[in-house]
C-alpha positions as CSV (number, residue, x, y, z in Angstrom):
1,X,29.6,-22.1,-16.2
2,X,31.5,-21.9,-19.4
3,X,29.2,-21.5,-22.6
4,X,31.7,-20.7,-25.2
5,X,35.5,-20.2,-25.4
6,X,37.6,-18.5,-28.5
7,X,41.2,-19.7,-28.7
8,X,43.1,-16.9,-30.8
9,X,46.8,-16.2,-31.1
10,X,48.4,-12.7,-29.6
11,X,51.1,-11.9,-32.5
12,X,51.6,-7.9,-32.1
13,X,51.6,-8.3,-36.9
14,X,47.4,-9.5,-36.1
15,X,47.4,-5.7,-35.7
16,X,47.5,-4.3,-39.7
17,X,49.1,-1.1,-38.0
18,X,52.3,-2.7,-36.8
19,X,52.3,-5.3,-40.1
20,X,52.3,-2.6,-42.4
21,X,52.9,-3.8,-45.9
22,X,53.1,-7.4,-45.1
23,X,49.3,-6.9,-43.0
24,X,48.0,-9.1,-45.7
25,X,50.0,-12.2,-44.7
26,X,47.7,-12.5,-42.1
27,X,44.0,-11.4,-43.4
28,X,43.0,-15.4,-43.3
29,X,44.2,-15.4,-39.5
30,X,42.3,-12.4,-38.7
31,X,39.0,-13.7,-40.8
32,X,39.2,-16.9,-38.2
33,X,39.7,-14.7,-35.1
34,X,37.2,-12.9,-35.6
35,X,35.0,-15.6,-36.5
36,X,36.5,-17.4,-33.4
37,X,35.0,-14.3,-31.0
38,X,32.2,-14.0,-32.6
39,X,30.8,-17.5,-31.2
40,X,31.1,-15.4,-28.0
41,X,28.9,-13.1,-28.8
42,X,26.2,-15.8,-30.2
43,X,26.3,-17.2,-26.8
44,X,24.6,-14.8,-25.2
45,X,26.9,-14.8,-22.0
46,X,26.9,-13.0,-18.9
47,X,30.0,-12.0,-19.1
48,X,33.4,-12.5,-21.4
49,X,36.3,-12.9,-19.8
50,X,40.0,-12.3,-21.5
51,X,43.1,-14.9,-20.4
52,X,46.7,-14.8,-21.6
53,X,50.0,-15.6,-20.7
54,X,52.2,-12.9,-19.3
55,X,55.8,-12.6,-17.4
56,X,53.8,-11.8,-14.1
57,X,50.2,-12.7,-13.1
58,X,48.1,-10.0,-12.9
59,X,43.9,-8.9,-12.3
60,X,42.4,-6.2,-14.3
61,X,38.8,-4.7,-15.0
62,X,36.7,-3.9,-17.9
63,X,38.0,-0.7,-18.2
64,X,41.5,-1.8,-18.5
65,X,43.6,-0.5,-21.6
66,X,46.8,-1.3,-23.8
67,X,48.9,0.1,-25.9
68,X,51.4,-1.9,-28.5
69,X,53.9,1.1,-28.7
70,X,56.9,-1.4,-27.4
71,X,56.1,-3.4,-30.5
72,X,56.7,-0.3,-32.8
73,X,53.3,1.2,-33.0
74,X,51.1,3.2,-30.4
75,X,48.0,1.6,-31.0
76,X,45.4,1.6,-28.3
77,X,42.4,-0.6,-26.5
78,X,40.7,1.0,-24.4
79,X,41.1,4.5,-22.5
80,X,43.1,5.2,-19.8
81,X,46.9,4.4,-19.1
82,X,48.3,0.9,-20.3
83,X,48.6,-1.7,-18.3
84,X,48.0,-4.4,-20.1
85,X,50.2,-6.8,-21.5
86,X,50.6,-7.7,-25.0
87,X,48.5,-11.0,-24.5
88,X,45.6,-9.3,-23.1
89,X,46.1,-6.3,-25.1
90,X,45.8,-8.2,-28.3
91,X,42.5,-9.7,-26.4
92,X,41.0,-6.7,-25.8
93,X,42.1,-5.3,-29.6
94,X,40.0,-8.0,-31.1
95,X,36.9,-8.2,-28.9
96,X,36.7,-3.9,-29.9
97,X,36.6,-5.5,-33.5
98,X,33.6,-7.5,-32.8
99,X,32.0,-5.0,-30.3
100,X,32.3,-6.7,-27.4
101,X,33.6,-6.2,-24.0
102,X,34.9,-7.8,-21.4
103,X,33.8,-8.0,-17.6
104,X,37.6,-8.9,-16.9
105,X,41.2,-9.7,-18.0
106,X,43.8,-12.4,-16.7
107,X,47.3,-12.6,-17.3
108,X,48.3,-16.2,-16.1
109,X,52.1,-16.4,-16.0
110,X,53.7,-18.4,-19.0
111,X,55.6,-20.6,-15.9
112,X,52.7,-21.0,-13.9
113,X,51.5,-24.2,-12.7
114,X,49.7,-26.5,-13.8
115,X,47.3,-26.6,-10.4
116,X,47.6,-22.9,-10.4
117,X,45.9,-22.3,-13.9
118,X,43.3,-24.8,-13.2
119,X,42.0,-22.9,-10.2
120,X,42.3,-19.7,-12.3
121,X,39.8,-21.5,-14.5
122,X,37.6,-22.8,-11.9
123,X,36.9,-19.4,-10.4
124,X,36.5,-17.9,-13.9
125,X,33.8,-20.2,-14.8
126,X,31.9,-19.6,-11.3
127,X,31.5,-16.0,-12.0
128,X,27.9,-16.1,-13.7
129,X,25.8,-18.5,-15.0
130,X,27.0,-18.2,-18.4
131,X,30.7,-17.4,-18.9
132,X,32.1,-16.8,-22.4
133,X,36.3,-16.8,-22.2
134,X,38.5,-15.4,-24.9
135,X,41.9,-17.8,-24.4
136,X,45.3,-15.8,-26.2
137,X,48.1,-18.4,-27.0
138,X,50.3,-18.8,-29.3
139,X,52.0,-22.3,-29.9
140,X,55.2,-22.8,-30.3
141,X,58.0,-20.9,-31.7
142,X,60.2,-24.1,-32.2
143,X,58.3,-25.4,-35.8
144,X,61.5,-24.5,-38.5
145,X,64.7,-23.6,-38.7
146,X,63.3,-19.6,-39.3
147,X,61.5,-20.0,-36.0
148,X,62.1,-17.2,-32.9
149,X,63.7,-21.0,-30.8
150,X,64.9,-22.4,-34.2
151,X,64.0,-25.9,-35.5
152,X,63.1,-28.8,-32.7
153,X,61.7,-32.1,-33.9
154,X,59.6,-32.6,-31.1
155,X,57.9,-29.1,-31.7
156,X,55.3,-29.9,-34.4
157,X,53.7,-33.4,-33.2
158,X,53.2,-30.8,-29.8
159,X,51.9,-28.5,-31.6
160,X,49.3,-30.5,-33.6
161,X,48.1,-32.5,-30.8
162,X,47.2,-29.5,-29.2
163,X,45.0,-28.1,-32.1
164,X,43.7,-31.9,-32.0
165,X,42.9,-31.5,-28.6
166,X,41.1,-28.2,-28.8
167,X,39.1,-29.7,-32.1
168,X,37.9,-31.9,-29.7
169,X,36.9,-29.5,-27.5
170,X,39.4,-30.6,-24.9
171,X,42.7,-29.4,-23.9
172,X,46.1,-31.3,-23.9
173,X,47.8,-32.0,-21.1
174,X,50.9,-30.6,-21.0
175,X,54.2,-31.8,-19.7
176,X,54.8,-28.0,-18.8
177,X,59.0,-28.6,-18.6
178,X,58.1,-29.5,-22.7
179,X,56.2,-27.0,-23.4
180,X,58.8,-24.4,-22.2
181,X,61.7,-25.8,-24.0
182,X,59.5,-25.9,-27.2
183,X,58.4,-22.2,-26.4
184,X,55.1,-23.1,-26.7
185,X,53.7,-19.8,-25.1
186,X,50.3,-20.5,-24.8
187,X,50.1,-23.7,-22.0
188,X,49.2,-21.5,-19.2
189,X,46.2,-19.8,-20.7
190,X,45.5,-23.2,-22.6
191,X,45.3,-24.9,-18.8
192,X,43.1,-22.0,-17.5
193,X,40.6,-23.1,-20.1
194,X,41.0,-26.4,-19.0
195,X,40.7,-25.6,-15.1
196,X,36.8,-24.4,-16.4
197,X,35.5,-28.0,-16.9
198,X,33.6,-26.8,-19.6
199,X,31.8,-29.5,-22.2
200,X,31.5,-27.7,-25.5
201,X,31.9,-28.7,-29.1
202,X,35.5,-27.7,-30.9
203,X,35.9,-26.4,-33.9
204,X,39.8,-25.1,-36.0
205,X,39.5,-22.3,-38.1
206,X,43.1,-21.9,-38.6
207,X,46.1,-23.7,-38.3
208,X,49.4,-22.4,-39.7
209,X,52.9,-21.0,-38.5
210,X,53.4,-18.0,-41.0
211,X,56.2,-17.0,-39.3
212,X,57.4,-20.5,-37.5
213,X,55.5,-20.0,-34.4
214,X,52.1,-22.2,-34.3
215,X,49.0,-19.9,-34.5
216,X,45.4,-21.3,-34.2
217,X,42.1,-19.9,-34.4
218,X,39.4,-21.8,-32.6
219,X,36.2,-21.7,-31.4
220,X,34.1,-24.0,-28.5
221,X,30.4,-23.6,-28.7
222,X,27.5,-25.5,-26.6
């Protein structure tokens, strides 16, 4: 059953190493991250489990590591060889921060369905009694005319009733044809947390788009 959820965003510039002089654009996203995991932590969960989106679905253990060299920096999680992509990599980068680890990581893929994340979800929050998930997704990169998709009018009223939602401690429901044309990255994972059923109490810690992609810090607690 799921105790408490942290929704953070998986931008490779979270890491100060690959931001270099402009790391302290994002100091106030990093502050609500970590505050964000740390409700993990405070649940005293059984396990933690890590969710992002990624090209290709994919199962990996506590021991899993990462490295964000393609993004221009090797920096590491964990030990061993990479194999984890940048979502979960990201994931595993900020529970180290916080001192916690994770039983296991999912990568849902960013097309996935919306029946297929649910069940993700569902079997995720049957794995102990009391589950703690760490959900990576960014919203979407569609918010200005500097964004990665450029400027679509239907981006931001997307992209704020999903932080809405999540305040709420629910999870939009997505047309998922939308969200892909508004590059809103995070629906799978978003939908995975949904699949859990969980009843918790919301809470935004950040909402911006520094860089015209829609990144969100937020935590669920009992």
């Amino acid at each position: 059953m799921l105790v408490a959820a942290a929704v953070c965003p998986h931008p490779p510039l979270l890491v100060p190493e690959l931001a270099g002089a402009a790391a302290g654009e994002l100091d106030d996203l990093r502050a609500a991250c970590a505050s964000a995991v740390s409700a993990l932590r405070d649940a005293e969960p059984d396990v933690i489990v890590v969710v992002g989106g990624a090209d290709r679905a994919g199962a990996y253990g506590a021991d899993a590591a990462g490295t964000l060299a393609p993004w221009g920096v090797d920096v590491r999680t964990g030990e061993g060889e990479p194999v984890l992509p940048l979502s979960l990599s990201i994931g595993r980068w900020l529970l180290e921060r916080t001192n916690l680890a994770a039983a296991e990581f999912h990568a849902i893929p960013f097309d996935a369905t919306s029946q297929n994340c649910a069940a993700l979800g569902g079997r995720l929050a049957d794995l102990a009694g009391r589950v703690a998930m760490l959900v990576m997704a960014d919203g979407s990169a569609r918010l200005t005319e500097k964004s990665p998709g450029f400027l679509d009018p239907r981006a931001r009223p997307l992209n704020e009733a999903a932080v809405k939602a999540l305040a709420r401690g629910e999870v939009l429901e997505f047309d998922p044809a939308e969200a892909a044309e508004l590059w809103f990255a995070g629906r799978a994972a978003l939908e995975v947390l949904a699949g859990t059923g969980g009843s918790l109490n919301g809470e935004v810690l950040y909402d911006d788009a520094p860089y015209g992609v829609g990144y969100f810090a937020v935590r669920w607690t009992e």
